[in-house]
KOLSEKE-531432 format. One line per 5 residues: number of its first residue (from 0); their letters; for each residue x negated, y, z of C-alpha. Coordinates in steps of 0.25 Angstrom, whole numbers, always signed. Each point is the difference from the previous one (the first is absolute). Example, Ala and Ser with C-alpha at 12.3 -4.5 7.8 and 13.67 -1.06 7.14 Angstrom:
0 = AS = -49,-18,+31  -6,+14,-2;
//
This chain:
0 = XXXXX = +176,+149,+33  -1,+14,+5  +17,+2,-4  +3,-11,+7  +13,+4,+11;
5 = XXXXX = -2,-1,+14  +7,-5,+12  -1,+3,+15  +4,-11,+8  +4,+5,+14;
10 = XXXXX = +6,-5,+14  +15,+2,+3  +9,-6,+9  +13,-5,-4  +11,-6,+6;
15 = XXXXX = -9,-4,+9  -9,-6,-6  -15,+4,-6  +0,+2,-14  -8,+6,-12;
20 = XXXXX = +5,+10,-8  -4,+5,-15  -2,+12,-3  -2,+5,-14  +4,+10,-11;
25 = XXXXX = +10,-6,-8  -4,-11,-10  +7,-10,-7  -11,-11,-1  -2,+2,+15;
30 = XXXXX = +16,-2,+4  -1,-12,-8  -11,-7,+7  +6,+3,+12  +12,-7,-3;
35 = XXXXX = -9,-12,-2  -3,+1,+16  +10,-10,+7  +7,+8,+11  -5,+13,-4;
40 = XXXXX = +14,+10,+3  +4,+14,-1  -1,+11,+12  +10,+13,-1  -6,+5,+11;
45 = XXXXX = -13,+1,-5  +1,-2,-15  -11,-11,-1  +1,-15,-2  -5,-8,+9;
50 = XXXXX = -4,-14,+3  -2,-7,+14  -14,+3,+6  -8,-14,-1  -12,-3,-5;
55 = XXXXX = +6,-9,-10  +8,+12,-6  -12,+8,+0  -7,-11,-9  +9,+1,-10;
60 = XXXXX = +3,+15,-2  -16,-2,-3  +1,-10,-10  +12,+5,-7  -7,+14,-1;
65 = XXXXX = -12,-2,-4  -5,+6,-12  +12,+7,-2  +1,+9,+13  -10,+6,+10;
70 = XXXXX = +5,-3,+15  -4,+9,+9  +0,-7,+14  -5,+9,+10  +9,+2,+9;
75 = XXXXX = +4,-14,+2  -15,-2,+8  -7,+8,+10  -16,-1,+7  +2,+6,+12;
80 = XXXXX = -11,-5,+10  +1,-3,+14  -5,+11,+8  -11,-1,+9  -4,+4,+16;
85 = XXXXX = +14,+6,+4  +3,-4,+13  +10,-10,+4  +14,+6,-1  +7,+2,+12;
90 = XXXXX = +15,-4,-2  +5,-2,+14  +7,+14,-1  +8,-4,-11  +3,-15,+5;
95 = XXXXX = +5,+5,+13  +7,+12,-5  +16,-3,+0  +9,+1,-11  +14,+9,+2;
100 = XXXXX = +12,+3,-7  -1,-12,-10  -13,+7,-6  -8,-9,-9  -13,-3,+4;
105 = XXXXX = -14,-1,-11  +1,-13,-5  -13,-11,+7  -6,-2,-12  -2,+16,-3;
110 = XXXXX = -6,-1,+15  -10,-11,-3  -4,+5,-16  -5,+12,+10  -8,-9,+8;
115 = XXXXX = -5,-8,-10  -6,+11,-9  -4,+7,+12  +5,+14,-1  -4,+10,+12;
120 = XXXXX = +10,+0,+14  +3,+13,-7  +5,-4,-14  +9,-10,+8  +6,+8,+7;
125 = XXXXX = +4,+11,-11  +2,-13,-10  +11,-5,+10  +6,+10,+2  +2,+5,-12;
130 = XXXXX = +4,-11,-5  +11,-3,+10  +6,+15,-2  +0,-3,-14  +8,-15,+1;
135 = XXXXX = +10,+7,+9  +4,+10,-9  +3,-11,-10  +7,-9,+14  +11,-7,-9;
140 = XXXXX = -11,-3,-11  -7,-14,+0  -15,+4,-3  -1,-7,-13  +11,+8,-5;
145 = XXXXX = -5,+13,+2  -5,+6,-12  -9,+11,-6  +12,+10,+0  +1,-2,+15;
150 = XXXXX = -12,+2,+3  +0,+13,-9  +13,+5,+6  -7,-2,+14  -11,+8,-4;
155 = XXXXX = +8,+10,-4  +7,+1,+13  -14,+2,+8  -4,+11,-10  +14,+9,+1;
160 = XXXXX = -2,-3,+16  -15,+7,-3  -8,-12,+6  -16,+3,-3  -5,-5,-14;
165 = XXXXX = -11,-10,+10  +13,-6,+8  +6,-3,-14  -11,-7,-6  -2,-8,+12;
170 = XXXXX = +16,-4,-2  -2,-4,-13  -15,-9,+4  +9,-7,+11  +13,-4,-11;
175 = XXXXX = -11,-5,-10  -9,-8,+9  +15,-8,+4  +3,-2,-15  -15,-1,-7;
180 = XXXXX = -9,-6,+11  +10,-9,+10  +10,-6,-12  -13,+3,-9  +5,+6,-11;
185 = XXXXX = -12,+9,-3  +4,+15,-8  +15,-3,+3  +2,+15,+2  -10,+6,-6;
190 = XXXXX = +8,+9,-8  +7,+7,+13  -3,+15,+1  -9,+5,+10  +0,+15,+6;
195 = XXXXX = -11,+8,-8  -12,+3,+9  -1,+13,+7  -14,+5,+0  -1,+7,+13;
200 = XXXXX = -14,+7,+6  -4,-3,+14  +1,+9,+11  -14,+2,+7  -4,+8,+10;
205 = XXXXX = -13,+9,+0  -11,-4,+8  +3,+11,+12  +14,-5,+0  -5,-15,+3;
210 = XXXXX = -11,+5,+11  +16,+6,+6  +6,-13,-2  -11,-8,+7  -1,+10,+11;
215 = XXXXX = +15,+2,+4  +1,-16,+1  +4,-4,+15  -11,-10,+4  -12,-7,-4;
220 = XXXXX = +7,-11,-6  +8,+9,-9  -12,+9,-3  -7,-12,-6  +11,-6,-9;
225 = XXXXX = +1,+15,-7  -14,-1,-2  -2,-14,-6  +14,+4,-8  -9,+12,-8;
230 = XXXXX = -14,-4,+3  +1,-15,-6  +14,+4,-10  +7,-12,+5  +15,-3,-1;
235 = XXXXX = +7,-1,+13  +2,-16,-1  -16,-1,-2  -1,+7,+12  +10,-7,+6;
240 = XXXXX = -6,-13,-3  -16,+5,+4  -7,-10,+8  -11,+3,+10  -12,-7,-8;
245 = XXXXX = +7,+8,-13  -9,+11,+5  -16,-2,-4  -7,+12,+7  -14,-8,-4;
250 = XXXXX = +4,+4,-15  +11,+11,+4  +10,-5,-8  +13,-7,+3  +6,-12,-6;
255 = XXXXX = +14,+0,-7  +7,-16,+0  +11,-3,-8  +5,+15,-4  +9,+4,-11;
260 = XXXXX = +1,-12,-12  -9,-11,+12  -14,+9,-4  -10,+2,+10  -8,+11,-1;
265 = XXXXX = -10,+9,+8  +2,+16,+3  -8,+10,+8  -2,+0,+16  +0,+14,+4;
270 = XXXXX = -12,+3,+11  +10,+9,+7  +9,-10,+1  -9,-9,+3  -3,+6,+12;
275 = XXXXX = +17,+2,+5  -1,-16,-3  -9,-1,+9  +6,+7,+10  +15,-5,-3;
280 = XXXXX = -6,-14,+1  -6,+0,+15  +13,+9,+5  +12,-10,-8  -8,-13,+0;
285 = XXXXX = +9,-7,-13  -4,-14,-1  +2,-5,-15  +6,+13,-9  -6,+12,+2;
290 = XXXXX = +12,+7,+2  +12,-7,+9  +13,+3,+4  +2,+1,+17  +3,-14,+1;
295 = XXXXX = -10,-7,-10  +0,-3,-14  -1,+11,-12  +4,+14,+3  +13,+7,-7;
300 = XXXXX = +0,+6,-14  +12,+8,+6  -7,+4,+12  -13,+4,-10  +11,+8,-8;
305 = XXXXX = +6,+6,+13  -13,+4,+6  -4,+7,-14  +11,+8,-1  -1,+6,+13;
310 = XXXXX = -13,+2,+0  +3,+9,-13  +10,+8,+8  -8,+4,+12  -10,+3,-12;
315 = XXXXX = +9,+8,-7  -2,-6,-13  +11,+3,-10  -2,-12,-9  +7,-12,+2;
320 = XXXXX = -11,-8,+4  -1,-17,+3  -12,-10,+0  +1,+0,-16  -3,+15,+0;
325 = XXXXX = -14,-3,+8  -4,-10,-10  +3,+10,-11  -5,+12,+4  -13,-9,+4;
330 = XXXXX = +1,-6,-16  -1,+16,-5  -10,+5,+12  -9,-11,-7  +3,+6,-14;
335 = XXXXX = -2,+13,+5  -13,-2,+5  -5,-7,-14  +3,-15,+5  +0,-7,-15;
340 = XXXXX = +15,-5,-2  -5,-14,-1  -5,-1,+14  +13,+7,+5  +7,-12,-7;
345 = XXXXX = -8,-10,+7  +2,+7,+14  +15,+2,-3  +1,-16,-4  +5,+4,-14;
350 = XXXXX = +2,-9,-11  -2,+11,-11  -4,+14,-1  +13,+4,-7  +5,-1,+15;
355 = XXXXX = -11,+7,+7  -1,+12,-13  +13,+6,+7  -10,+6,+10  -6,+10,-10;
360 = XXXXX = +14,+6,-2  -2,+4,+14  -15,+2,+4  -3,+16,+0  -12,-3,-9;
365 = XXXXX = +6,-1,-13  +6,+12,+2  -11,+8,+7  -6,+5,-14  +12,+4,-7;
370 = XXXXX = +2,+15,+1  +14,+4,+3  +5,+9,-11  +6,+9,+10  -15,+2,+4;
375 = X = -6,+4,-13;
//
């Protein structure tokens, strides 16, 4: 049993049409049982034969295998879940936004396998247009003839034109949610490269250059979202999305809804920033989010962005510094300070340590101790 051959079965489209190709290493008994399939066919393009995707065929490739070959069928089935307390996707953007120069639009069903597995506003935004960039590339090219090679080629053509490795990967999620979850062909391009991670540590700021930052902010409303930024490590669209009843003052603790992968979570209410909220709240009077723009409804992330960045040049802070620096250098102030790493985790909304350890590559304290040869 255990020298039995094996054979992959995997999802390909050809000529238009859903198929199931074999792949094996070469074998005799297995090109004979093959034969035995009715309409199984050659592919020169992929050197494979292949039969029609149904559930019949797929019935008798198991019967005419068995005990003599192992068929490894993973990639023809996926468990992908439907996820849970994202809020409802906003597409009037993209239903109203109008078409020019003959430029093909992202297919309806794409649109509504969003919707349906509820991916974040976020995710459908980069998803889509991803995805259209990449389908206007290939213009003259029906989407079931595009092929693993295309898809390749156009990767290639983002990595000579130096697009960030995070911006690649997000192209490559976009093509394969089209062919793996809309026309469900599950692990139909799992073999296309990605770019290799780059592991990059975080810029933080000292806790003298945060006191700058938070102090050079133009008014109250600004000073506040600095200070929640650091003092709770939050993302920006958390803070975006902070309600009004999200702040507990009994418990000093505020509630995070629906962050990063639909997880609530709590982090810590500052009593400094407490009292700015206070403050900010009987001067600015915002009715359902805590932070809203001048004519209702969520504040910016671009003028959260624009409001950082020039408070960090009146401060004179040299350091490239956004909303994500805050919650890093609050992340590593913690560890500094002897916060255990798991509790970091828990206020950063991590779903594994591994993500939160990259902060000991930047805390001062596991450095302090270690005499500098130079020194000795």
């Amino acid at each position: 049993m255990q020298n039995q051959p094996y054979i992959t079965l995997k999802h390909f489209i050809i000529n238009h049409t859903r198929c199931i190709g074999f792949e094996y290493y070469t074998n005799k008994i297995i090109d004979g049982l093959l034969q035995k399939l009715t309409g199984v066919q050659w592919s020169s393009t992929y050197n494979i034969y292949y039969i029609n995707n149904t559930k019949e065929n797929l019935d008798k490739v198991f019967k005419i295998f068995k005990g003599i070959a192992w068929i490894h069928c993973k990639h023809l089935y996926h468990n992908t879940r439907i996820r849970e307390g994202n809020a409802q996707i906003n597409r009037s953007w993209y239903d109203n936004k109008t078409t020019v120069g003959g430029r093909r639009r992202c297919p309806d069903e794409y649109l509504d396998k969003l919707e349906l597995k509820k991916y974040s506003n976020n995710t459908f935004k980069s998803y889509v247009s991803c995805f259209e960039a990449f389908i206007n590339h290939y213009h003259d090219k029906a989407l079931l003839e595009i092929n693993e090679i295309d898809i390749r080629a156009y990767i290639a053509i983002l990595v000579r034109k130096e697009f960030s490795d995070a911006y690649i990967n997000q192209v490559i999620n976009s093509i394969k949610f089209y062919y793996e979850v809309v026309l469900n062909m599950p692990n139909r391009f799992y073999a296309i490269e990605r770019p290799r991670k780059s592991r990059k540590l975080p810029t933080v700021l000292d806790k003298t250059e945060v006191i700058k930052l938070i102090d050079h902010t133009n008014n109250l409303k600004h000073r506040c979202i600095v200070e929640l930024l650091y003092s709770a490590g939050l993302r920006r669209s958390e803070l975006i999305n902070l309600k009004i009843n999200n702040i507990d003052s009994k418990r000093m603790l505020i509630k995070i809804e629906g962050a990063k992968g639909n997880k609530d979570r709590y982090t810590l209410l500052s009593e400094q920033t407490l009292k700015d909220l206070r403050l900010y709240y009987k001067q600015w009077l915002p009715k359902i989010y805590l932070f809203e723009g001048q004519h209702g409804g969520k504040y910016s992330g671009n003028s959260i962005g624009n409001l950082i960045r020039n408070a960090a040049v009146k401060a004179q802070i040299n350091k490239r510094v956004t909303a994500h620096t805050l919650r890093h250098s609050f992340a590593t102030h913690l560890l500094e300070n002897g916060t255990d790493l798991r509790y970091i985790q828990l206020l950063l909304g991590h779903s594994s340590t591994k993500t939160t350890e990259i902060y000991t590559h930047v805390a001062r304290n596991s450095f302090i101790n270690i005499k500098n040869p130079l020194d000795l």
